[in-house]
Each structure stands twice: as C-alpha cells, then as structure tokens.
C-alpha positions as CSV (number, residue, x, y, z in Angstrom):
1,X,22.8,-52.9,-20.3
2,X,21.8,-52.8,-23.9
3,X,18.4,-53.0,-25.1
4,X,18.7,-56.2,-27.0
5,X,18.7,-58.5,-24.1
6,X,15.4,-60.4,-22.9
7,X,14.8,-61.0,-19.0
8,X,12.6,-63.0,-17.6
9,X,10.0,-62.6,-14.2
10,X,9.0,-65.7,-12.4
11,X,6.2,-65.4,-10.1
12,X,5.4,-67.4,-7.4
13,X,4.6,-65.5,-5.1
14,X,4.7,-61.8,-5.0
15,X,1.3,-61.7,-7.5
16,X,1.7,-57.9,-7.9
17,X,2.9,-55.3,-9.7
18,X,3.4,-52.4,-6.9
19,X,6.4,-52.9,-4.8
20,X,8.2,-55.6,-6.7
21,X,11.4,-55.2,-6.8
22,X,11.9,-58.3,-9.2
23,X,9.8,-56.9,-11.4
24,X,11.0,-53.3,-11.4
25,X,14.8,-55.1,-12.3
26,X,13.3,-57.2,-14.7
27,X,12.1,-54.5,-16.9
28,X,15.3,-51.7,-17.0
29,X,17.3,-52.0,-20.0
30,X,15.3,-54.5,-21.5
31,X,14.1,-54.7,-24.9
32,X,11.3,-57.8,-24.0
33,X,10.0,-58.8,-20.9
34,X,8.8,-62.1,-20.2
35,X,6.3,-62.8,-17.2
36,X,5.7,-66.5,-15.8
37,X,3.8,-68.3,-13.9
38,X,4.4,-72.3,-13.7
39,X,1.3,-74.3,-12.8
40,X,2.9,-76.7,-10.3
41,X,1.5,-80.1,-9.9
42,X,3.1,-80.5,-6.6
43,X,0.4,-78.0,-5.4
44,X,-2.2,-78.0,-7.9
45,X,-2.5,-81.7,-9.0
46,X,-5.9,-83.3,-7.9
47,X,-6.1,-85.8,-5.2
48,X,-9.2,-88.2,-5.3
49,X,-8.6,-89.2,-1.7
50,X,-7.5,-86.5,0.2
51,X,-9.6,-85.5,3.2
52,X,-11.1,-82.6,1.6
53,X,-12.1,-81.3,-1.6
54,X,-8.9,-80.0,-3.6
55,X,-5.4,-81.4,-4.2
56,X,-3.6,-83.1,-1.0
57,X,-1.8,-79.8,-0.1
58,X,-4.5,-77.2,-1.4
59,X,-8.5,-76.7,-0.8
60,X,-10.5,-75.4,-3.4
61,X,-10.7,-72.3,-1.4
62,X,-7.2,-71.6,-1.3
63,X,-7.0,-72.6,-5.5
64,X,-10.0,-70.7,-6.4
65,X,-8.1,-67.7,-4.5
66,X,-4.9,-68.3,-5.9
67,X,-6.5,-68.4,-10.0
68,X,-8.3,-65.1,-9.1
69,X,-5.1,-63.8,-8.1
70,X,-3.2,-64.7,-10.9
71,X,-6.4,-63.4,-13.5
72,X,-5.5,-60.0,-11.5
73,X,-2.2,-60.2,-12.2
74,X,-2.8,-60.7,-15.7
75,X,-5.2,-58.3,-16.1
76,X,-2.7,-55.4,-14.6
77,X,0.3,-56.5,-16.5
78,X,-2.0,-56.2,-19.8
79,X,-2.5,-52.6,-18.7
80,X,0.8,-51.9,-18.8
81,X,1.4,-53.3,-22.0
82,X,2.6,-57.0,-21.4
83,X,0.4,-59.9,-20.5
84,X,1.5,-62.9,-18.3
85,X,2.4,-66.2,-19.8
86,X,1.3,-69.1,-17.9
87,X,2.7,-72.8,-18.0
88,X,2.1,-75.9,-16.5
89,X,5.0,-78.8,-15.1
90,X,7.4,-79.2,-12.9
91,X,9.1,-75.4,-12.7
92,X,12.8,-76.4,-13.0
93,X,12.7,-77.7,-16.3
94,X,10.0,-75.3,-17.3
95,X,12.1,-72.7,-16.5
96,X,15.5,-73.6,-17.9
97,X,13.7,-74.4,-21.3
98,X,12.5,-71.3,-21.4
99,X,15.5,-69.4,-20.4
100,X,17.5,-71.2,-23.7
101,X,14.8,-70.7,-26.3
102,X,14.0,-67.0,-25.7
103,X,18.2,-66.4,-25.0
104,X,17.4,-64.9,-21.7
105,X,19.8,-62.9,-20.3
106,X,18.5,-61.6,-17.1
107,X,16.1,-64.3,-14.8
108,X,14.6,-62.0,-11.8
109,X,12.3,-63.5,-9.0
110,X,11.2,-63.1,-5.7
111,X,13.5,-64.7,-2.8
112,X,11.5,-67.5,-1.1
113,X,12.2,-68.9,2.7
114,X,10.3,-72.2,2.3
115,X,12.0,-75.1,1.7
116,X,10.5,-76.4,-1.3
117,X,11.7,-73.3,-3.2
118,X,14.6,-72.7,-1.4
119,X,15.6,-76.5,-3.1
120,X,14.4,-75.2,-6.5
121,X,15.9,-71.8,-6.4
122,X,19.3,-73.5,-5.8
123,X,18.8,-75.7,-9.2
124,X,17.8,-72.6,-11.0
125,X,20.9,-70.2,-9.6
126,X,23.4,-73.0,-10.7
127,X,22.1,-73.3,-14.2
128,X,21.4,-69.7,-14.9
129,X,25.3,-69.1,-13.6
130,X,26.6,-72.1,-15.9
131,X,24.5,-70.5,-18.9
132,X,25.9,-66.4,-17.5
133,X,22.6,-65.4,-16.6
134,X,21.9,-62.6,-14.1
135,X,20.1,-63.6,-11.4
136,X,18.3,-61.2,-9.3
137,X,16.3,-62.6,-6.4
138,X,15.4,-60.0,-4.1
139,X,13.6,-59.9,-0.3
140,X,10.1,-58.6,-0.8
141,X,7.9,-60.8,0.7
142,X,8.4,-59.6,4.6
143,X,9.7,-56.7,6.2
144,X,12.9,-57.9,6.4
145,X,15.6,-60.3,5.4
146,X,15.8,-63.3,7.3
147,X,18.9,-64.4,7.1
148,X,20.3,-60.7,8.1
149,X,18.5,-61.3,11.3
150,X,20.2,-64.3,11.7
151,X,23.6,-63.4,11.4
152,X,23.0,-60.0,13.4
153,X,21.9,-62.7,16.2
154,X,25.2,-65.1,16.0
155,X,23.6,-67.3,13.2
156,X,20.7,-68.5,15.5
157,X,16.7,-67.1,14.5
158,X,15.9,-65.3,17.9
159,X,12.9,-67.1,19.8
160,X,11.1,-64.3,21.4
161,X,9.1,-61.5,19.9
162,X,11.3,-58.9,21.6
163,X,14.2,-59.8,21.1
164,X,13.3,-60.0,17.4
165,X,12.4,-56.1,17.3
166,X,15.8,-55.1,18.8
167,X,17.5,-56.6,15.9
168,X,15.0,-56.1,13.5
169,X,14.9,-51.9,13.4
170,X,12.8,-50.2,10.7
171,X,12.0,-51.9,7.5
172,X,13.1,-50.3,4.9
173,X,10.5,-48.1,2.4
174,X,8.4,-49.5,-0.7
175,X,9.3,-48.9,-4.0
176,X,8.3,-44.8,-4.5
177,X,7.2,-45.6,-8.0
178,X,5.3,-48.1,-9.9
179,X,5.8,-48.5,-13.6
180,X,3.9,-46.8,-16.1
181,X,4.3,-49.4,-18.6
182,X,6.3,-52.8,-19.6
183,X,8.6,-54.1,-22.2
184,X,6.7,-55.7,-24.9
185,X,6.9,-60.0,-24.5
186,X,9.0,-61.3,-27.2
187,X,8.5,-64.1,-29.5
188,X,7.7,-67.1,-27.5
189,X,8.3,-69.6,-30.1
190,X,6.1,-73.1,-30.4
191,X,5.7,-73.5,-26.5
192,X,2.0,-73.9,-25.7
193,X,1.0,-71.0,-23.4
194,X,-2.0,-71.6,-21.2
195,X,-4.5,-68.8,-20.0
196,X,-5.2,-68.6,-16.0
197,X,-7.1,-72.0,-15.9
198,X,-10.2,-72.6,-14.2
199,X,-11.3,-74.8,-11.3
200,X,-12.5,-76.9,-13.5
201,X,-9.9,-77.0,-16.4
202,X,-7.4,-77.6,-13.6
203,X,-9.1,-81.3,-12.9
204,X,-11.8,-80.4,-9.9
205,X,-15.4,-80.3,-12.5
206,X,-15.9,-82.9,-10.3
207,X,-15.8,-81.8,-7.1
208,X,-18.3,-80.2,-5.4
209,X,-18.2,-77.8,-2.3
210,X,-21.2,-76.3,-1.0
211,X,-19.9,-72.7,-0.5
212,X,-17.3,-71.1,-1.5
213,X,-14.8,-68.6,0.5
214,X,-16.5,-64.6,0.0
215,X,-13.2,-63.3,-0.5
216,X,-12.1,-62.8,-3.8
217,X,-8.0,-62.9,-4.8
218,X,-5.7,-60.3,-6.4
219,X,-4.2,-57.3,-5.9
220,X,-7.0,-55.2,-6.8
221,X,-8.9,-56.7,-4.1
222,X,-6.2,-56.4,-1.7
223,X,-5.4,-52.8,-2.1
224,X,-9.6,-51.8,-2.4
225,X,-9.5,-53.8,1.0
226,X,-6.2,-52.1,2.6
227,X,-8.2,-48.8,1.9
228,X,-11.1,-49.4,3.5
229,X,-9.5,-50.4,6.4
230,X,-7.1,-47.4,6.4
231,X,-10.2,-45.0,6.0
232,X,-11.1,-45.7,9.7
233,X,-8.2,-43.9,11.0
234,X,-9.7,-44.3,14.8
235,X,-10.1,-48.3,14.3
236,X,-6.9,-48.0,12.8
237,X,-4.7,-46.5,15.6
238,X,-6.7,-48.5,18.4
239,X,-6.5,-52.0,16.5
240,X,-5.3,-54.2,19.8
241,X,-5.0,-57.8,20.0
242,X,-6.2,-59.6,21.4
243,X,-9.0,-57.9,21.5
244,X,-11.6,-58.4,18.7
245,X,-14.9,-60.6,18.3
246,X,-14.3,-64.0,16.5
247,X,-17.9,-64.5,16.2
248,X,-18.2,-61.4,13.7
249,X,-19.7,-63.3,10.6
250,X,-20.6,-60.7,7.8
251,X,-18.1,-58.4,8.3
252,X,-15.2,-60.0,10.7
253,X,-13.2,-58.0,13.2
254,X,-9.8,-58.0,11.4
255,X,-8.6,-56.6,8.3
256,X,-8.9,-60.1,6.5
257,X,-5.5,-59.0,4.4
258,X,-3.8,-62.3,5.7
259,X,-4.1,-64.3,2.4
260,X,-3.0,-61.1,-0.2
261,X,-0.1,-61.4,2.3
262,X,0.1,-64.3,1.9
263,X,0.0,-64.6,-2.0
264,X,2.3,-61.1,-2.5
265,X,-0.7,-59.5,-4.0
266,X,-0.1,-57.0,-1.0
267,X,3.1,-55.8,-0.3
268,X,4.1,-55.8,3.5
269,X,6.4,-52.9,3.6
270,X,3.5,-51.2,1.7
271,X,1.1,-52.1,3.8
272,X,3.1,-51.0,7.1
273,X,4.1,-47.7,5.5
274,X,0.4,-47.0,5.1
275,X,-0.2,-47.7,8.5
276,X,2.6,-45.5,10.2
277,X,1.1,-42.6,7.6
278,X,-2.1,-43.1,9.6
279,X,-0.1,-43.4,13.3
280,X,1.8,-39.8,12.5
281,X,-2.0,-38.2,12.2
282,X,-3.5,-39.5,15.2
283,X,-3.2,-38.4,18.8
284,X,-2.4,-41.8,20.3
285,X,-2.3,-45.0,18.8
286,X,-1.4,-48.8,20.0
287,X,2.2,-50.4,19.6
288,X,3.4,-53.7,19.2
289,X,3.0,-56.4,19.8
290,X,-0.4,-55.3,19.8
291,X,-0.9,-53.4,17.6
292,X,-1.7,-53.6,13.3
293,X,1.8,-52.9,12.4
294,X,2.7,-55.2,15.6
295,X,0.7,-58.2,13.5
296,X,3.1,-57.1,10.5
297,X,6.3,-57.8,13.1
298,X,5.1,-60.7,14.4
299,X,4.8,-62.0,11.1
300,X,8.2,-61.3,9.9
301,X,9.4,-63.1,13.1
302,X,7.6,-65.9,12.6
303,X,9.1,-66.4,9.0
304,X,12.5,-65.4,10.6
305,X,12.2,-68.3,12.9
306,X,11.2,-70.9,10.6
307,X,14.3,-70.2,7.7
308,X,16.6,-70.3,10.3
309,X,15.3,-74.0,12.2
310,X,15.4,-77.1,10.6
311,X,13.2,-79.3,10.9
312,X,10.5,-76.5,11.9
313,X,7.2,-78.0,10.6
314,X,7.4,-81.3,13.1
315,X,8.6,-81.6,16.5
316,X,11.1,-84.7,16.2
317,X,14.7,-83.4,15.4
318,X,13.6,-80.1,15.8
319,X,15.7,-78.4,18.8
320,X,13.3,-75.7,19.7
321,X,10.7,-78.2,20.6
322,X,9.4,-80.1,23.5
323,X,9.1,-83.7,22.8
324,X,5.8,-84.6,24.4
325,X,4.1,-87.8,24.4
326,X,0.9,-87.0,22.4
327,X,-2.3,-89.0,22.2
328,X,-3.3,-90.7,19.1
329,X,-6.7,-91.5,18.7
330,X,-8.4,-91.5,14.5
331,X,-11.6,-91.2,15.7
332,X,-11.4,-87.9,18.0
333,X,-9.4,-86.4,14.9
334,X,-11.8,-87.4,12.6
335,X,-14.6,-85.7,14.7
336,X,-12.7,-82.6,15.4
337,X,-11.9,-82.4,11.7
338,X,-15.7,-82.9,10.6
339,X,-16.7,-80.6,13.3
340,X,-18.7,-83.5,15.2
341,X,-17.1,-83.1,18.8
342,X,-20.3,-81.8,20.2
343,X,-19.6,-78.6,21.3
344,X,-21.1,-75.9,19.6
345,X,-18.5,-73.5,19.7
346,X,-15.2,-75.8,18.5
347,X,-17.9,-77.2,15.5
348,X,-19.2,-73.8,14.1
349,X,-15.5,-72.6,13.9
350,X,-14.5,-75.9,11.9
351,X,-17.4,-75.5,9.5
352,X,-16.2,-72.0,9.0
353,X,-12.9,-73.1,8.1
354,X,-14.0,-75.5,5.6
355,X,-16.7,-73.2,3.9
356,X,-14.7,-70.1,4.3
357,X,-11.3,-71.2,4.4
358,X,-10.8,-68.4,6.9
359,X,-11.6,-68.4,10.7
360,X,-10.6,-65.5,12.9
361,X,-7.5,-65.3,15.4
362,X,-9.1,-66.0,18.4
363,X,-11.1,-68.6,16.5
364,X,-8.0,-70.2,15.6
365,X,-6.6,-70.6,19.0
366,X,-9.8,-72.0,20.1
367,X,-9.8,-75.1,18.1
368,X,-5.6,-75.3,18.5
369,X,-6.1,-75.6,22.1
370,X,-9.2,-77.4,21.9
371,X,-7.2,-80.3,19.6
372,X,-3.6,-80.3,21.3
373,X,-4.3,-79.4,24.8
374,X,-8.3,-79.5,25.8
375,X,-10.5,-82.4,25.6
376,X,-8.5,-84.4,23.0
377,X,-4.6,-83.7,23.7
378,X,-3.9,-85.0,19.9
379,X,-0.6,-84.2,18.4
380,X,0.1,-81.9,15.5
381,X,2.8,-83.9,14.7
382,X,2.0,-87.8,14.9
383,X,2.3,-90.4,12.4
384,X,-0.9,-88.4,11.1
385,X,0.8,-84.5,11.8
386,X,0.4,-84.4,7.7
387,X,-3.2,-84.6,7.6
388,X,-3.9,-82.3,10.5
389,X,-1.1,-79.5,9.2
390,X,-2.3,-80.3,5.6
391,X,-6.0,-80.1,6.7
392,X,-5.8,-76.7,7.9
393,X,-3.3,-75.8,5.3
394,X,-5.4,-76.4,2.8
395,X,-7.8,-74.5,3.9
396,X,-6.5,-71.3,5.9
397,X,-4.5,-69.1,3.4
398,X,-1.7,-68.4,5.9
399,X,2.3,-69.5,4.4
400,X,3.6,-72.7,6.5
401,X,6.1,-70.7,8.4
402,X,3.2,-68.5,10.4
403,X,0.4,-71.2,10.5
404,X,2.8,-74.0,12.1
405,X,4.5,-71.5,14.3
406,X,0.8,-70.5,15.8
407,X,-0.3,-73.7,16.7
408,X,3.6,-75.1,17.9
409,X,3.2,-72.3,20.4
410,X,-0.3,-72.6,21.2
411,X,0.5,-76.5,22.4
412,X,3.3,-75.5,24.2
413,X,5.6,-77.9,21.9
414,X,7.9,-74.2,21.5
415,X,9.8,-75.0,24.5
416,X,13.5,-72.9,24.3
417,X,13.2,-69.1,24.2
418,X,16.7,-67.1,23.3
C-alpha cells in the first residue's frame, strides 16, 4: 500500500498499545494515523436518578477507571509520536464523518462480542464497504475466537468448562514486537477535539462518593501490576481456586487484573504467555480449571458462551436457562443493595462493592447466593433484573458476558450442560 493513504484506529476497548493487532495494521504503509476514542453517551451520560452515583449503566468507579485508562493511553501513544483524538456523540455518525473528511482509506478496530457493538460494527462495515474502505477488525480481546469455537462445536457455544478446553487448544502467541513509533496524525480539519475529560467535565461535579476505588486504570498500571504478581513465581505456580481469603482488605488475595482485562489495557494472550514462562521454571504448578491461566480459560468460555446465546443476559427466551419462579419483593432488594440485611458478612461485602467497585471471588458468590438462593431467593431477572444486573454492573469492572454468566450459574438458572 502506498504511503499516501490515512487509516484510522477506533478504540473501545483494547486501551493499549502492546499486543494490538488493530493498531499494529493501522499503522503499516501509512502516511498518517488517526487514533479515536468516541465518548458515548449511552454509557457515559449522567443519570440524576439512577440508584447510584454515575450514569444508569456506569458507577463513578468504573468511569473514573475508564478516564485514567484512556489518559494512559494517551500518554503512550504521545510517546511514540501520535496522540489520541478524543470525541464525544453517538459513535456511528462520529465515525463515518470522520472517515469522509480525513479520506480514510483503512478503518482498523478491535472485534467486539457484545451486542451493542456487534449492532454498531455492522453499520460501520457496510458503510466503510459502500465508501471501499479496508476494514480490519481483529480478535484480541480473549484467547480465542468465539465464533471458531462455535463452528468447531456444530454452531452451538459448548456449556461446560471441559468441553470448552478440548476445542479450544492453545491460544495463539502475542504480538513479538511492539512499535517503536507511530505515523504522524494528519490534519484533522475544524472538528472540535476534546482532551480525556474529567469526572467532573463529563457532568458528575455534582456527585459526591465518599471513597473512591484504590486502583488506578491504564496500561501502565496493569503491566506494573502483572509484574508484581509474576515476581512471586511460588504464589504464581500454586495460585488455586478456590482457595484464597475474600476478607484480605489492603492487599486482596488475587491479582486484581480483572478490570485491565476488562478495558484491554492488558492483553490476555500476553498475560497467559507470561504465566506459562513462569510454569516452564517451576517444579510443579496447578492446572486448570484451577489454576491462573485456568481463570484466563474460564474467561474465554464465558465470553464464548454469551456470543453464541441469545438472549443470554435474562432468563426468558433464553434456552439455556431454567425458568424458575422467583420472588419479588422491593424492600429485601433495596436492603441487600444498601447493605442493610443485618448480617455482617453479606453488608461489609456490599459496602465494598460500592466504595471499591471491586469485591473478591468468593465475596462475590457470597452475596449471589445470598440474593438468589439464601434468605431472599430474588431474581436476577424480574421486572427489576435491570437494576440488580446494572447495580452491580456499574460498579464491578467485569464485561457483561463474565459477570451475568457468574451469577446465572451461581442461582442455578444455567440449567442445560452440552
């Protein structure tokens, strides 16, 4: 390709510049570059009356994580010579406008199993093939391609675990090399480009929180964090969970690399190649499921499972679900929301969760069982499932796919195994 042609990155996800693919296409043969980020009201827009503090699908936790990720990303593409441009509206049109005015010839971004961008990246391909743009939308967020799963397993997600690692083999290797510098941005023309916003420029001066979550967003973070984990090679190779102490306050029991995961500012097949470097130096280590590189698997099933199931974040019209008759009752919600059921250990996780916006594992299927099937047998998926699911959503940095798969196994609502 010659060098006179522009391409353009959208990030979403993916918030990193080792292992990314999309990236690494974006900027061969390219004479500019164009980074982007779209602000997107559907999950940034304030909500005055949502149940907690933030937008009605996003806590300030999870946003003030999600701007310190994107100030990362900034601050690493600057270092190699570009700088991100940052938007705000509804992506779609954001992104064909920009597309005509700087003649793009090459649109790369990461591919995306949720629906909502599944339903965007559709619009996006059909334009950009009307206009003869390249489109280059590569699997980097998991381990694996879902939908390759799927069709090994005769177009059906498999339901267990096991059956999952027979089809899944080895993922393939990170990127070897990361870029030593970028293709300059090119003239942007008269379209208002925003810096990473704050909190408070985004709507939420308003708002007030008494603490805020101690774990700071970005890449940076994430790979200082994957190291320190790695350096304790015995902790490393005997990681095994269950086991673990969810009471572990200062320094918790896991990893805590769920929401960089989460947000692509760590690469997953980066993050499990690091690990096996550590198994092949050890005597003995643990294995899946079990194990840390298990807890990688498990979440590539988990996300294989919910691309291939309609309906997958309710239980009505959803065919791997028990339909059971759930209890409905505002006030016991309300109280298990607010952390007022009177037991001490179902209340201190819940205040976690809202301060933190992180609780561990075990924590998590404390209150899961505690809500579906102990002393309150409420349903996740009621005429109120959207503020329970959006309630924890909002706060725990997991994607949809892993956090609705937890707790649609944990009540027993995951009824057909294949």
């Amino acid at each position: 390709m010659a060098l006179n042609n522009s391409s353009l990155v959208w990030f979403r996800k993916g918030l990193r510049i080792h292992d990314n693919p999309a990236l690494e296409h974006a900027r061969k043969d390219s004479k500019h570059l164009y980074p982007v980020f779209v602000l997107d009201p559907h999950y940034l827009q304030p909500d005055p009356i949502a149940f907690s503090p933030g937008s009605s699908r996003a806590g300030l936790n999870r946003i003030k994580f999600f701007l310190e990720s994107l100030v990362d990303l900034d601050s690493n593409l600057q270092k190699l010579g570009s700088k991100l441009l940052v938007f705000k509206g509804e992506p779609v049109q954001v992104l064909i406008r920009l597309l005509k005015q700087w003649d793009v010839k090459k649109l790369c971004f990461e591919f995306d199993t949720e629906p909502y961008y599944q339903s965007l990246d559709k619009i996006i391909k059909d334009y950009a093939s009307s206009a003869g743009i390249e489109v280059f939308s590569p699997v980097s967020h998991t381990l694996f391609n879902p939908a390759d799963i799927i069709q090994k397993n005769a177009g059906r997600p498999p339901l267990t675990y096991q059956s999952f690692l027979k089809l899944a083999g080895t993922p393939s290797p990170p990127l070897t090399s990361t870029s030593s510098f970028l293709p300059p941005v090119g003239v942007t023309g008269d379209y208002e480009i925003l810096n990473v916003p704050t909190i408070e420029e985004l709507g939420y001066g308003d708002i007030s929180q008494e603490e805020f979550t101690p774990f700071k967003g970005g890449e940076s973070e994430a790979l200082k964090r994957l190291r320190e984990s790695l350096n304790d090679k015995e902790w490393v190779a005997s990681f095994e969970k269950p086991k673990g102490d969810p009471s572990a306050f200062l320094k918790p029991a896991t990893t805590v690399l769920s929401p960089y995961l989460k947000f692509g500012c760590l690469s997953s097949r980066y993050f499990y190649q690091c690990v096996q470097d550590v198994y092949k130096n050890v005597k003995k280590h643990t294995s899946p499921p079990v194990s840390l590189n298990g807890q990688l698997l498990w979440r590539d099933f988990y996300y294989t499972v919910s691309y291939g199931t309609p309906n997958f974040d309710q239980m009505k019209d959803n065919k791997i679900c028990k339909q059971i008759p759930w209890d409905d009752n505002d006030e016991l919600l309300i109280a298990w929301r607010e952390a007022r059921t009177g037991y001490p250990w179902i209340d201190a996780i819940m205040v976690q969760l809202r301060q933190w916006g992180w609780m561990h594992h075990l924590a998590r299927h404390s209150v899961a069982c505690f809500l579906t099937r102990g002393d309150l047998v409420y349903s996740l998926d009621s005429q109120h499932s959207f503020s329970v699911n959006s309630f924890l959503a909002s706060f725990y940095r997991f994607s949809y796919s892993l956090l609705l798969y937890i707790f649609l196994l944990i009540v027993c609502s995951l009824g057909k195994r294949a």
